[in-house]
C-alpha positions, 0 to 999 in steps of 0.5 A, a space after each residue: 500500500 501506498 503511503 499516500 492511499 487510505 485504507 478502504 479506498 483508491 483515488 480515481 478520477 475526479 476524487 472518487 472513492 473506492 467505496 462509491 459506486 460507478 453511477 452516471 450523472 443525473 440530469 433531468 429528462 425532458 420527456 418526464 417533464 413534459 409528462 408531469 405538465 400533461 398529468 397535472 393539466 389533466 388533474 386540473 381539467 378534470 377538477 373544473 369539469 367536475 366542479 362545471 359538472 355539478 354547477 351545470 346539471 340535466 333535468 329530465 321529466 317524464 310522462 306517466 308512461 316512462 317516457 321522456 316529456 322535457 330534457 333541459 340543462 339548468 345552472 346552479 340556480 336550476 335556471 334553464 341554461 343550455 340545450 333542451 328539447 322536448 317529446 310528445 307522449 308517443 315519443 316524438 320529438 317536439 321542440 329543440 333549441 337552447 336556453 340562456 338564463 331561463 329563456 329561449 334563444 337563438 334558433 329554435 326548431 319544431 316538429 311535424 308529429 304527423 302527416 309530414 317529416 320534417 320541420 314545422 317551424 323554425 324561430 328565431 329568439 334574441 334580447 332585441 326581438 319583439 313579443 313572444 310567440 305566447 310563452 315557453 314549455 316552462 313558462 317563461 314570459 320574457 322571451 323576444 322573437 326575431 324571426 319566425 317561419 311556419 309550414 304546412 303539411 300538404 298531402 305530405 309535402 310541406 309548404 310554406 306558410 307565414 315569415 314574419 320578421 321583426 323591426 325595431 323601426 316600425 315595432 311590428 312584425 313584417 309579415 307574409 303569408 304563402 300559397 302552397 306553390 311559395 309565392 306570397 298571399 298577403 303581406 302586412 304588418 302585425 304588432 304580435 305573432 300569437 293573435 297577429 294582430 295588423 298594425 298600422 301599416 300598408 297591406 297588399 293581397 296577391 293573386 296565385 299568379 303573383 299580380 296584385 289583388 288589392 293594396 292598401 293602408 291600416 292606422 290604427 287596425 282600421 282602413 284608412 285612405 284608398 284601398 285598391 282591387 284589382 283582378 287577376 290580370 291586373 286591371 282596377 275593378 274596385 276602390 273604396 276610401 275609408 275614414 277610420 275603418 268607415 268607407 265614404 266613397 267606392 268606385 266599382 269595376 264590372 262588366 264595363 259597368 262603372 258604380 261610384 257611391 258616397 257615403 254620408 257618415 253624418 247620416 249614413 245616407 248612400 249615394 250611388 250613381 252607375 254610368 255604362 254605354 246607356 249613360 248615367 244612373 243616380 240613386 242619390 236622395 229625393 225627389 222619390 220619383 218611381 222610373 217609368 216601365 218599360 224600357 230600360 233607358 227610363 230608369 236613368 237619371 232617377 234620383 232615389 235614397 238607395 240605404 239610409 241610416 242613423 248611428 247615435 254614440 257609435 250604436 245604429 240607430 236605424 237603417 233602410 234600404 230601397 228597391 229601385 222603384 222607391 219601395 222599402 226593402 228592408 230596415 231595423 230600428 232599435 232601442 238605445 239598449 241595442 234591443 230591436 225596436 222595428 224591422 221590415 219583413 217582405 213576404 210573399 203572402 202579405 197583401 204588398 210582400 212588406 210589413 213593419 214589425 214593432 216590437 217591445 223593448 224586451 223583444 215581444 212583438 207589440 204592433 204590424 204595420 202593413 202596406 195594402 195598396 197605396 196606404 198602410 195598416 195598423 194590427 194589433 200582434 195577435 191579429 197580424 199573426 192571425 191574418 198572416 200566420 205565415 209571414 216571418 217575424 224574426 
């Protein structure tokens, strides 16, 4: 032994002794590492899914037969929140789409469950849309629909039916209603999906050959201003103005034959007036003249009441209407109750086809007054019955 070495152990390179092992170096390894990260993002995820998990559940109800009826997730507040979906009691898919804090929105899709595969309709629900289409599965009333589309099932073929899209402008529904070949039927404005109720706003009617049938304009859900029909070539055969949903003042199209009328609102009188190739008849108001018999030409330039009428307070008060020789046609009167007070009955087995009927005001039939000839008659109800059981009364 050396003097300069110790018992038990040797000098090697690098000062190591006898007694340690010969053992590499340790470094660390990358691919452990990168190993380590992975596993302790997986820890992490899984956690949060776990902790999302039980903040974000699925509750599904069934119908007294197993089968599903609602399957919605809910958030921690039991808030619909996410997707849902609804069945008939047969199994059908009914309804699919999403919820967001407890109301429908986006895209939701209903179902055909008989006659037709496929989609019923399709709507469109968002924070700046209007009324709701009448409430949800869950009774939510906040909703606002943007958009909405409905079809038809047609002898199993599905056509289309109404678009309506909303406008924050107008605050109405643009409206339009489809024939079964797709080509629009009506377009309107409507203030709600469920009821459709028009709102102010043009209106236009087509034919199935896509020409226009009639326009027009609505305020306030009433007639306002011109109203146009036109038929199925496109030519003008009527046109009434309206004030406030009452028309004033019409022009008819037919047969070459042009009818124009006013009407009177004060008073409810018509007057009408016809011109075709023979020239210009008038039943406007009196002189009552009766036209001479016989050739036609005669009845032109008579002047006649057509209807007449009287309403107190928004309630008709009375109302006629006059044959063209003069005669009255027909009329009611009533009481301010709305009860009837008179009517005009035209029957065959009265002495001239026409009686005036006055009834009480709780509806009985008080007194007949009946044309014979060129005067009138008064019966007492029993009587007039007795004489004439089998001219109407109502």
């Amino acid at each position: 032994m050396k003097p300069s070495e110790s018992p038990g152990a040797s000098s090697l390179g690098g000062g190591r002794t006898r007694s340690q092992k010969n053992v590499a170096p340790t470094f660390v390894n990358m691919d452990q590492r990168a190993t380590t990260n992975h596993l302790w993002l997986t820890s992490l995820c899984l956690l949060l899914l776990t902790v999302t998990a039980s903040a974000q559940q699925t509750k599904t109800k069934y119908f007294y037969n197993g089968k599903k009826n609602l399957e919605y997730q809910v958030n921690a507040q039991g808030v619909p929140n996410g997707p849902g979906k609804e069945w008939d009691i047969d199994g059908r898919l009914v309804e699919t789409g999403t919820y967001k804090n407890g109301d429908k929105d986006g895209v939701w899709t209903a179902y055909f469950r008989s006659g037709c595969s496929g989609v019923q309709s399709v709507t469109t629900y968002g924070a700046n849309g209007g009324p709701s289409l009448g409430g949800t599965i869950l009774g939510s009333t906040s909703e606002k629909v943007l958009s909405y589309k409905s079809y038809d099932c047609d002898g199993g073929k599905i056509v289309p039916v109404t678009t309506a899209t909303w406008s924050s402008t107008t605050k109405a529904f643009a409206v339009i209603k489809y024939y079964p070949s797709g080509t629009p039927k009506e377009k309107f404005q409507a203030k709600d999906m469920f009821g459709m109720t028009v709102a102010s706003g043009k209106y236009e009617l087509y034919w199935p050959n896509a020409k226009v049938g009639c326009t027009g304009v609505f305020s306030g859900v009433k007639e306002e201003g011109m109203w146009k029909w036109f038929d199925e070539h496109g030519i003008l055969s009527n046109q009434v103005t309206y004030a406030t949903g009452f028309p004033v003042d019409s022009m008819a199209v037919h047969d070459g034959m042009t009818i124009q009328t006013h009407i009177d609102t004060a008073t409810w009188v018509f007057h009408s007036c016809r011109t075709d190739t023979a020239g210009t008849y008038c039943i406007d108001e009196v002189p009552r003249v009766a036209p001479a018999k016989g050739t036609r030409p005669s009845l032109y330039n008579v002047r006649m009441i057509r209807e007449e009428g009287k309403s107190v307070e928004g309630k008709l008060n009375w109302w006629k209407e006059y044959a063209e020789d003069g005669k009255l046609k027909a009329g009611e009167a009533y009481y301010p109750s709305g009860a009837r007070m008179w009517k005009v009955v035209l029957h065959a087995s009265l002495p001239s086809e026409v009686a005036f009927l006055n009834f009480n005001e709780d509806g009985t039939l008080a007194t007949c007054n009946v044309l014979m000839g060129n005067a009138s008659q008064d019966f007492p109800a029993t009587e007039y019955q007795a004489k004439w059981p089998n001219a109407p009364v109502n």
